[in-house]
GUKOL-652504 format. One record per atom (N, C-alpha, C, CB): residue in three letters; x, y, z. Coordinates in steps of 0.1 Angstrom, whole numbers, plus 5000, padded with zeros to 4 digits. Glycine has a CB too. Layout:
alaXYZ...
This chain:
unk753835508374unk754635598366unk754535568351unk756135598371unk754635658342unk754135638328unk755635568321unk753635798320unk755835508313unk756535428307unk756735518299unk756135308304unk758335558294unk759135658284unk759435498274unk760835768294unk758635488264unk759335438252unk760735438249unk759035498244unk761435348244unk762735338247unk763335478234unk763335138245unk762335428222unk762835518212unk762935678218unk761835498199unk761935738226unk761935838232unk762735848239unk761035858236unk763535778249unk764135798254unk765835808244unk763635738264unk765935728237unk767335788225unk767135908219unk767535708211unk765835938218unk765836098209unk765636198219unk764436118196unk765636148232unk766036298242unk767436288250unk764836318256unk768736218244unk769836168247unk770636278235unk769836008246unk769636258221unk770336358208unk770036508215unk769536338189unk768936518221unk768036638217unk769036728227unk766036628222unk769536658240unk769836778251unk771436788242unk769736718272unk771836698236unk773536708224unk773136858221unk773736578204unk771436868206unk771336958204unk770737118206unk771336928199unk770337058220unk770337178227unk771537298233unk769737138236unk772437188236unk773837268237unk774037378227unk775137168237unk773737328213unk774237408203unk773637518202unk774237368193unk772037498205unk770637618199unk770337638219unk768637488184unk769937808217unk769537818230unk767637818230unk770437978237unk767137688233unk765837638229unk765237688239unk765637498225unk765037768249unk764337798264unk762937868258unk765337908276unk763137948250unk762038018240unk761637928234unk762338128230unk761837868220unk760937758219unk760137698229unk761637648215unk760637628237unk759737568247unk758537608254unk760537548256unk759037728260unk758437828266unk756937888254unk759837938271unk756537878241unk756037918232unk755337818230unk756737958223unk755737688231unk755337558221unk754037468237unk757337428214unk754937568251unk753737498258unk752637578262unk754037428269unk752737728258unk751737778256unk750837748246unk751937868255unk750537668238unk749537568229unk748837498238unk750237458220unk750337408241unk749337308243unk750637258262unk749137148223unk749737158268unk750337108280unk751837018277unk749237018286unk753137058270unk754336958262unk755036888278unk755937078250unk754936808280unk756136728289unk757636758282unk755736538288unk757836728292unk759936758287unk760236668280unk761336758300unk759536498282unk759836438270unk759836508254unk758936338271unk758036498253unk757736578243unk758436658234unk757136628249unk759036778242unk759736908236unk760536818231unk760337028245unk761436758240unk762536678234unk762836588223unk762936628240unk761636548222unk761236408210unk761636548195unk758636308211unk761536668193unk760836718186unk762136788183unk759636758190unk762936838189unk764336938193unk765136848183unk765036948212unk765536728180unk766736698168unk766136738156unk767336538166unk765236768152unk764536768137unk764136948132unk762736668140unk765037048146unk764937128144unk766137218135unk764737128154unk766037318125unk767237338118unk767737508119unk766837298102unk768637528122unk768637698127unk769037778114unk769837738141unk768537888112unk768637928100unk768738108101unk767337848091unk769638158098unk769938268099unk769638368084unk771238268105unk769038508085unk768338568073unk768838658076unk767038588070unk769438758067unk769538888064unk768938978058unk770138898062unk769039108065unk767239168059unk767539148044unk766539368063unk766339158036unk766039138026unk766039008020unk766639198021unk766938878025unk767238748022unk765738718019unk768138658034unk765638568014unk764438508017unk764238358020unk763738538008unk762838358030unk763038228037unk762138118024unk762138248056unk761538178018unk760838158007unk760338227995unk760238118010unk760638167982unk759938257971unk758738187960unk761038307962unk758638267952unk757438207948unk757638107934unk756438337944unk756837997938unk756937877925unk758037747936unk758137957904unk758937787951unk759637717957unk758737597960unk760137787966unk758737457962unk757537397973unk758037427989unk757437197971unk757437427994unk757037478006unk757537348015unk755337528007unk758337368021unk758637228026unk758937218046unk760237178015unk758937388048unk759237408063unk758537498064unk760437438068unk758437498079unk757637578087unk758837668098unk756437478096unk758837828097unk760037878108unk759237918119unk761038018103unk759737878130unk759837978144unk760338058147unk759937948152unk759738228143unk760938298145unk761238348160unk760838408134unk762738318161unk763438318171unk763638478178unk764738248166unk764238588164unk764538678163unk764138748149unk765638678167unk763738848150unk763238968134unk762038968132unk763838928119unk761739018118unk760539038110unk760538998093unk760239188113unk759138938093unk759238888079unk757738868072unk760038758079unk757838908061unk756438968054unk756438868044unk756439148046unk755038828042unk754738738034unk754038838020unk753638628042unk754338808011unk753838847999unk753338787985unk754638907996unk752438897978unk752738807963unk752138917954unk751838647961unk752938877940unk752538947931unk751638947923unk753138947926unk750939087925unk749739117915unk749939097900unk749339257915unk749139067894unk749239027882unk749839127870unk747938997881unk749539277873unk750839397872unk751839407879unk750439527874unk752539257883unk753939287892unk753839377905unk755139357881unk752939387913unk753039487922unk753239367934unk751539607924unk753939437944unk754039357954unk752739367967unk755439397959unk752339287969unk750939317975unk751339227990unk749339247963unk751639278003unk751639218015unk750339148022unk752139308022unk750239038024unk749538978031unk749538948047unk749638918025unk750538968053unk750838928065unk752238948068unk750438818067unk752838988084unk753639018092unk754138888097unk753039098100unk755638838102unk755538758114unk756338808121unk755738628113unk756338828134unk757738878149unk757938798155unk757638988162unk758838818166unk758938708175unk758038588175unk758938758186unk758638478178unk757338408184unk756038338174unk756638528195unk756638378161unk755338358154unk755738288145unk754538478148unk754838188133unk755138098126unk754738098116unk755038018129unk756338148106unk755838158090unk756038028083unk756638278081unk755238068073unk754637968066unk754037988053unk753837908074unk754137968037unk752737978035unk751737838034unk752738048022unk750837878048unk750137748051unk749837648044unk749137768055unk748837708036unk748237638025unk748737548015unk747637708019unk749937618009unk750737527999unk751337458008unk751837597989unk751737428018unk752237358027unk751137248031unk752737438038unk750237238031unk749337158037unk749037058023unk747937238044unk748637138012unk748437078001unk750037087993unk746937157992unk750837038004unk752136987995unk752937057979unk751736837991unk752237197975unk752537207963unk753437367960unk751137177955unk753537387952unk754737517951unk754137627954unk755337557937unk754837717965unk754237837969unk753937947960unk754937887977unk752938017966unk752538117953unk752938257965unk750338087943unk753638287974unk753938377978unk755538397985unk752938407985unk756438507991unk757438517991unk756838538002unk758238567984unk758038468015unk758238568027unk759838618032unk757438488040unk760238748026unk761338778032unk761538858041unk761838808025unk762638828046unk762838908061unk763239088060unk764338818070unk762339108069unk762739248068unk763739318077unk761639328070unk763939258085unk765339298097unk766539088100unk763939368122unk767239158103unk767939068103unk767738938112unk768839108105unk766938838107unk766438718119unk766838618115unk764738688122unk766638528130unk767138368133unk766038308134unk768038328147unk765538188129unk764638118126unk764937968135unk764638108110unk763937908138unk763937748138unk763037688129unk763737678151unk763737608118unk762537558114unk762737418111unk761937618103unk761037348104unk761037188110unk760037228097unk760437118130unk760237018094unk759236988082unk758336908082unk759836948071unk757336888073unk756136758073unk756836718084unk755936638058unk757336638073unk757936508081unk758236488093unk758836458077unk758736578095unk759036588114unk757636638120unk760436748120unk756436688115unk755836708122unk755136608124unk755336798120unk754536498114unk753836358108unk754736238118unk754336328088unk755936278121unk756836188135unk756136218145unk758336228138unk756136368149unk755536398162unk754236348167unk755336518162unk753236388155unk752136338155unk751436258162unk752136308148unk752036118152unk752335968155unk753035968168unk753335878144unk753535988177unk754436008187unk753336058204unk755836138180unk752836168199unk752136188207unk750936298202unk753036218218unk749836288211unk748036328214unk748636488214unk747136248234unk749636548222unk750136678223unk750536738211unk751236688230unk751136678204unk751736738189unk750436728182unk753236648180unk749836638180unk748036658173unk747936778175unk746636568181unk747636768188unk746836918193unk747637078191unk746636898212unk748837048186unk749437158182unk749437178171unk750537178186unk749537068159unk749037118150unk747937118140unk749637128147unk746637108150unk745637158150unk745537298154unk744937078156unk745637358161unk745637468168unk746237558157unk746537448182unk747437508152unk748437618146unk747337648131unk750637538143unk747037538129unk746137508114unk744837628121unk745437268110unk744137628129unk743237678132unk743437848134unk742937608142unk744837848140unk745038008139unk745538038125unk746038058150unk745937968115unk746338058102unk744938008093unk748137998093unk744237948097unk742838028091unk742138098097unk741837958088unk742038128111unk741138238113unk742038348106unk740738268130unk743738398106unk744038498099unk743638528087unk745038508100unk743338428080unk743338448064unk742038448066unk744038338053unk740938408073unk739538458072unk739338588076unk738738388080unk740138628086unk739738818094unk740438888082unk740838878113unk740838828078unk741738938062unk740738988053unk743038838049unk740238828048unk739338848039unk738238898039unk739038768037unk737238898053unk736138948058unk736639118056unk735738888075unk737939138065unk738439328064unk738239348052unk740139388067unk738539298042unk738539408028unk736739368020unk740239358013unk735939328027unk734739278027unk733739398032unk734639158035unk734039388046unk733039458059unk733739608062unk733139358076unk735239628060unk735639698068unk736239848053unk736739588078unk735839918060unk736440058056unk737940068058unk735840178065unk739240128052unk740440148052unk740240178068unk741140278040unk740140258071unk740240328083unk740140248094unk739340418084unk738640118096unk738440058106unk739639898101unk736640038107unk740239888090unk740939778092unk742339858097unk741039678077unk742339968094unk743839978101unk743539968114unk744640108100unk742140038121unk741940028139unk741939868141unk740140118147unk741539798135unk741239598137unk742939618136unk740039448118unk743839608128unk745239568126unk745639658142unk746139638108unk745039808145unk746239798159unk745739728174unk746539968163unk744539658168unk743639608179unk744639418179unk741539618172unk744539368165unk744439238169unk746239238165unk743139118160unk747439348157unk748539338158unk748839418164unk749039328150unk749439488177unk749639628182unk751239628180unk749239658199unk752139508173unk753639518170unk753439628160unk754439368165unk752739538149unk753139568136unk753239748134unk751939488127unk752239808142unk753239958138unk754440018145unk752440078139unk754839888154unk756139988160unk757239888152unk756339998181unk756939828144unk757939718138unk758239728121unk757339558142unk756639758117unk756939738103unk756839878098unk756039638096unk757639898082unk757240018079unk756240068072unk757940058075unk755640168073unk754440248066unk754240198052unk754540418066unk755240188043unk754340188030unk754339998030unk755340288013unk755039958038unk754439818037unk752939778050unk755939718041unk752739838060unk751839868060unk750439848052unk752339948060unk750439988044unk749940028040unk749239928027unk750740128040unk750439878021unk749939718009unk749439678021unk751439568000unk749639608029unk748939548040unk747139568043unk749639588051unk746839678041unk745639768047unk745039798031unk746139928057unk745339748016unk744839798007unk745139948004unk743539768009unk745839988008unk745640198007unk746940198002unk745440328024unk746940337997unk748440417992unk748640468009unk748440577977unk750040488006unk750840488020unk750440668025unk752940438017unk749740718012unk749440888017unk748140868022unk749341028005unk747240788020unk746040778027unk746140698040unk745140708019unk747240608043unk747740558053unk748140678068unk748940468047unk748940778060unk749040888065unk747840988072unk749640948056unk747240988065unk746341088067unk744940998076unk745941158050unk744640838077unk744140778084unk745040858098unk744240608080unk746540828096unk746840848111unk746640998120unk748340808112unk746841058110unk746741198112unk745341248119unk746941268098unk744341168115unk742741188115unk742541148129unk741841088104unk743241048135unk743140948144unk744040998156unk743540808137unk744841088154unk745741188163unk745541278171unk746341248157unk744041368158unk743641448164unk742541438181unk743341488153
């Protein structure tokens, strides 16, 4: 039988304290779709979690902040953005349920974000920092492998982005967006959208209209 570290075993004595408080069954249920987590595991990882409630418009981050957490969102929707150099707001990405905002990069290279992500409907977050992740890490071969994984999927997004406004026609990145997001049009709205896809929100229209017939 595998030997539970004693320290592991004190930080799953706090964890099930703070599980009473946070209903974590989703977490769990998310975090071992990654990767294979033992109940230890989850648990090593559950006190370092922080619950954080947004109201639409609030924000989980803005621009010039350092980036210091990562959310799991529990409940809502929240758009990552940044401003064009004529102040326009230019969307980069969606997160719903289940998904994990971030802006990656300034997070990885530790330094002040250069985009906003605010919530667009009213959501509950869990979120966790470096440092709790750099515990996990060290802790166990599972948490490696999760965030590797997580690092691997917020570059393929920011690569399929890049390549769309490269390869892709307005038209075929909106069909790629209902192919690889099929939330995002029953969740987000059209003219945000629409920043999303490069287009004014009447050409956005008239893509759909085209695509109707």
């Amino acid at each position: 039988m595998r030997k539970i570290p004693p320290l592991l075993i004190h930080i799953t004595v706090i964890a099930k304290q703070e599980e009473s408080e946070m209903n974590l069954d989703n977490f769990k249920i998310q975090i071992r779709k990654i990767t294979d987590f033992s109940e230890e595991e989850c648990s090593m990882f559950i006190p370092y979690l922080n619950k954080k409630v947004l109201k639409k418009g609030e924000y989980f981050l803005k621009e010039n902040q350092p980036v210091k957490e990562i959310a799991f969102i529990q409940k809502g929707a929240l758009r990552l953005y940044y401003l064009s150099q004529d102040g326009k707001e230019v969307n980069n990405h969606f997160f719903l349920e289940n998904d994990y905002a971030v802006s990656y990069l300034d997070f990885l290279k530790n330094r002040p974000s250069r985009y906003y992500i605010q919530a667009l409907e009213d959501s509950e977050l869990l979120t966790f920092n470096a440092e709790a992740l750099q515990m996990a890490y060290d802790q166990s071969k599972n948490w490696e492998r999760f965030g590797r994984i997580i690092a691997e999927s917020a570059y393929a997004v920011a690569t399929n982005r890049f390549e769309s406004f490269l390869f892709l026609s307005a038209k075929e990145r909106y069909l790629q967006m209902l192919k690889d997001y099929p939330r995002f049009i029953q969740r987000i709205p059209l003219y945000h959208l629409a920043s999303y896809l490069g287009i004014e929100r009447e050409s956005l229209s008239r893509i759909r209209k085209e695509l109707a017939k």
